[in-house]
C-alpha positions in Angstrom: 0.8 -10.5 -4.2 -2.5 -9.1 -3.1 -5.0 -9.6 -0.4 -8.1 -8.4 1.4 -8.6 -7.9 4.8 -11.9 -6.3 6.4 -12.1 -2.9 3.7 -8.6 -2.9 3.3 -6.4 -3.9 0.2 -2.9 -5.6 1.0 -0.3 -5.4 -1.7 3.0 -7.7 -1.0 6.1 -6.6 -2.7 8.7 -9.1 -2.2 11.1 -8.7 -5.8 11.4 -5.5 -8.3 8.3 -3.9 -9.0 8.1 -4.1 -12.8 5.4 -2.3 -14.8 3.3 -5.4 -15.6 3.3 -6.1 -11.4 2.3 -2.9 -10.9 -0.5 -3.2 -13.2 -1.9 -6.1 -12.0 -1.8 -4.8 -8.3 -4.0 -1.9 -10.0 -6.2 -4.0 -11.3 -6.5 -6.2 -7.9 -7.1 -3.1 -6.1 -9.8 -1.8 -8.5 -12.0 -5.5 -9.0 -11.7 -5.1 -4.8 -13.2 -1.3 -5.1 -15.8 -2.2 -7.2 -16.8 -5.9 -4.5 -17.1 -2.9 -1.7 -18.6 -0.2 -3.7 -15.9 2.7 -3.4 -12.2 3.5 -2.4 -11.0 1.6 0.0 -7.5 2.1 2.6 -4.2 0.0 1.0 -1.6 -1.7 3.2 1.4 -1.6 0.7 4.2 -4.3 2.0 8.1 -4.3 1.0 10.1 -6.2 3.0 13.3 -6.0 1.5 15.3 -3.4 -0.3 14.7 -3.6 -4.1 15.7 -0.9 -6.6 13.5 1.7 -6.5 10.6 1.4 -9.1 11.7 2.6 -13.2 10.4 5.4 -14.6 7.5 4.0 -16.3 6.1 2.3 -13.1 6.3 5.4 -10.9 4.1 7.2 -14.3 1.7 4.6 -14.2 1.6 4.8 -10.3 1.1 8.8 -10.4 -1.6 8.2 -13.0 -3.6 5.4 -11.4 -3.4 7.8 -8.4 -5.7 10.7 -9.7 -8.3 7.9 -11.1 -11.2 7.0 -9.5 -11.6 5.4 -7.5 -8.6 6.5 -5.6 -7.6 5.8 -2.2 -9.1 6.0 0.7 -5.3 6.3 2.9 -1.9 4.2 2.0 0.1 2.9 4.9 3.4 1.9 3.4 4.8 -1.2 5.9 8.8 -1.1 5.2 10.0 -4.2 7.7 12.9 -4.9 6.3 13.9 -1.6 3.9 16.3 1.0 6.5 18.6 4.3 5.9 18.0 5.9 2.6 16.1 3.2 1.0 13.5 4.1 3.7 13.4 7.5 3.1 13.4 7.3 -1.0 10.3 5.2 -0.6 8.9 7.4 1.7 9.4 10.2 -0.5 8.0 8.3 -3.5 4.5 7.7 -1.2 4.5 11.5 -0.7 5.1 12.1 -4.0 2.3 9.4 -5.5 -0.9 10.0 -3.4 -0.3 12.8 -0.4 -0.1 15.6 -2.6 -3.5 14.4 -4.3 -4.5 15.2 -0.4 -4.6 11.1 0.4 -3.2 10.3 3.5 0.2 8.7 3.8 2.7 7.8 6.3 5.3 5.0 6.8 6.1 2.3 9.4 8.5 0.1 10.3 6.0 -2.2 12.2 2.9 -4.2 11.2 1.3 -3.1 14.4 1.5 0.5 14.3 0.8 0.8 10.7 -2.4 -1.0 10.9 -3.2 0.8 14.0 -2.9 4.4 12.1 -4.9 3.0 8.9 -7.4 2.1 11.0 -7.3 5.4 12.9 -7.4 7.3 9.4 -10.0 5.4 7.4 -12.9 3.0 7.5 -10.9 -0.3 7.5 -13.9 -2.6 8.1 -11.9 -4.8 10.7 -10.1 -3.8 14.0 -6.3 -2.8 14.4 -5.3 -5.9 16.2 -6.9 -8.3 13.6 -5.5 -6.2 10.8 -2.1 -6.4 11.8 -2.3 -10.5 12.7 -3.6 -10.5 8.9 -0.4 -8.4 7.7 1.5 -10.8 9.5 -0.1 -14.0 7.8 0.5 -12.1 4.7 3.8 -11.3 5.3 4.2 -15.5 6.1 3.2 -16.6 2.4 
């Protein structure tokens, strides 16, 4: 699931990230970019420990990631994913976008992961108000 909140672009994963999610999170996060004129930052949600993303989803990720528009920072918001799940998805976001020089970094709490995205790009809302929106998110 997708959502919007101030400039920033909210994907929810909550089951196994097939191609044809992944595509249509793309393609949320691109009719968004083009309603505010330009990249914008992306909250990206798990909240529970899935297998990590097939070969063809990761592709498709690396790809959409060196297309414009691009992004402006990824937060990755891992409530309920721990141990070396954590870290493998970690790795993956590394792998994706911060090597295309887009800034990336993990958390474990809404809070503090809406507090750096806001620190590290134009979110369009404050920190507290984007983390009570993760939250509602995170409620559907």
């Amino acid at each position: 699931m997708t959502a919007d909140a101030g400039r920033v672009h909210v994907t929810r994963y909550v089951d196994v990230i097939t191609l044809e999610l992944a595509q249509k999170a793309e393609a949320d996060y691109l009719e968004f970019c083009e309603r505010i004129g330009g990249r914008v930052p992306v909250m990206m949600i798990s909240e529970r420990v899935v297998p990590m993303p097939p070969v063809e989803v990761r592709r498709f990720w690396r790809e959409a990631a060196r297309k414009e528009p691009g992004y402006e920072a990824v937060a990755l918001l891992m409530t309920g994913v721990v141990g070396l799940m954590a870290a493998a998805a970690t790795h993956l976001g590394e792998q994706l976008v911060e090597v295309l020089g887009v800034r990336f970094r993990s958390f474990k709490q809404p809070a503090d992961a809406a507090r750096w995205l806001c620190e590290s790009a134009n979110c369009g809302v404050e920190h507290d108000e984007l983390a009570r929106q993760i939250v509602a998110v995170q409620s559907l």
